[in-house]
N, C-alpha and C positions, 0 to 999 in steps of 0.2 A: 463810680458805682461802688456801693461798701459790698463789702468779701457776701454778704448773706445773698444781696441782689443778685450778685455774680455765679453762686453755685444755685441758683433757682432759675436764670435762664440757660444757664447750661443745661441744666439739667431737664426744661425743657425741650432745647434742639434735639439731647437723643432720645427723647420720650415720643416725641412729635411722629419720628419711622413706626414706631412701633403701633402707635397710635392708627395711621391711617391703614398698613396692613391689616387691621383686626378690626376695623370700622367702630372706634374706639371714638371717642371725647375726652381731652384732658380740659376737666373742668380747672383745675388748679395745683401748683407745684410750690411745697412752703418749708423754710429751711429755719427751723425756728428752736431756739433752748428752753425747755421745761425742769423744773425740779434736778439741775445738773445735767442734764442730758440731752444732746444735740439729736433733733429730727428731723429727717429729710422724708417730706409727706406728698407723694401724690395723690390727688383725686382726681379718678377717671369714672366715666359715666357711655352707656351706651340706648339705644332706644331698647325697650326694655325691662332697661337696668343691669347693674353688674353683679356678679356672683364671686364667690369664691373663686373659682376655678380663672375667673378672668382677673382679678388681682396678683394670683400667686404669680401665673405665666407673665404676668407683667413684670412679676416682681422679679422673678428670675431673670429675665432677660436683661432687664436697668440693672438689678446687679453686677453680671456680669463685664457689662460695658462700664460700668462706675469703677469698678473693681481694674478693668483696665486703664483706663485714663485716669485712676486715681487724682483728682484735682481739687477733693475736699480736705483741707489741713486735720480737721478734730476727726477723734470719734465719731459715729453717728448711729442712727438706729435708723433703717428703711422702713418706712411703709406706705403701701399701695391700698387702697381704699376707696368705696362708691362714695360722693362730697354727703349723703344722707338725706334726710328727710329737711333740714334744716338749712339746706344750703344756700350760702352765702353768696350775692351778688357781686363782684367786681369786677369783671372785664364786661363790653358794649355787649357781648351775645349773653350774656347770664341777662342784663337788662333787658334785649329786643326779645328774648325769650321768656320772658314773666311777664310782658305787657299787659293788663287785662288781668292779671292774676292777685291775690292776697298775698300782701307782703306785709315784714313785724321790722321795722324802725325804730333804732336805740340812738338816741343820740349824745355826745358828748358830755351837755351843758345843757338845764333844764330851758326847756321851748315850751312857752304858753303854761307853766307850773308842772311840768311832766319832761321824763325821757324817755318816755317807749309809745309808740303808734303803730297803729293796723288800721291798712286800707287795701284798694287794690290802685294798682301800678299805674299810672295815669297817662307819665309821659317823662322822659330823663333827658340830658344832654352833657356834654363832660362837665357841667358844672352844678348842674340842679337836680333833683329828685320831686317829681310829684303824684302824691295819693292823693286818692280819691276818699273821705274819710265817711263814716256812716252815714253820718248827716246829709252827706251828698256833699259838703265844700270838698275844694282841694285846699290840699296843706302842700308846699315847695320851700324842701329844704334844700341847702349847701351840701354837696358831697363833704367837702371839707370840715361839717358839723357833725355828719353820719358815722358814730362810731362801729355800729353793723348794722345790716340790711337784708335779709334774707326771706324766702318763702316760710309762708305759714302754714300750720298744720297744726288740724283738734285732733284729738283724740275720744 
């Protein structure tokens, strides 16, 4: 497992307490380098939605406990954050929870002269993705061709 894996499921184990005390969602836990600098990103999410006031308390608390078991090597900068309006599919419950819903498809490598698609959510499996596209066809892509996947939203 490479070091980044390794400090994002840790990082979930002590997220996870915290999580179910507070009838929380950890949407997603991403340990990723921008512009020289190392991030350690939660997205949490509740029914609702989350506020301020539910980040910060999150935040304080992983802090603390990170701060204890100190087990990241680099610098890092924390943050606790709702996933947004934008948010990204990847685990089975992000999919069985969008079913029926508009979703926006970028994918790798142009498919059919195009790499971006909106439809709604058809039906997935660990290895496929299908939308339902205006027209009424479905289009069934490869997870593995999906560069992101995430809910749509106009404005």
């Amino acid at each position: 497992m490479a070091k980044r894996e390794a400090y994002e499921q840790k990082t979930e184990e002590i997220l996870l307490p915290i999580m179910e005390r507070n009838g929380f969602e950890l949407v997603d836990v991403e340990y990723v380098k921008e512009g020289g600098n190392w991030y350690l990103r939660a997205y949490i999410d509740k029914p609702g939605g989350i506020n301020v006031d539910d980040c910060e308390m999150v935040s304080r608390e992983l802090s603390d406990i990170l701060d204890e078991k100190d087990f990241i090597d680099e610098a890092y900068i924390l943050e606790v954050s709702s996933p947004g309006l934008g948010r990204p599919l990847k685990k089975e419950k992000d999919f069985k929870r969008s079913l029926g819903q508009e979703v926006d498809v970028r994918t790798y490598r142009m498919v059919d002269k195009r790499k971006e698609f909106t439809g709604i959510l058809k039906d997935y499996d660990k290895d496929t993705v299908t939308i339902e596209m205006e027209d009424g066809s479905l289009k069934t892509f490869e997870k593995g061709d999906i560069a992101l996947i995430r809910l749509s939203f106009d404005f």
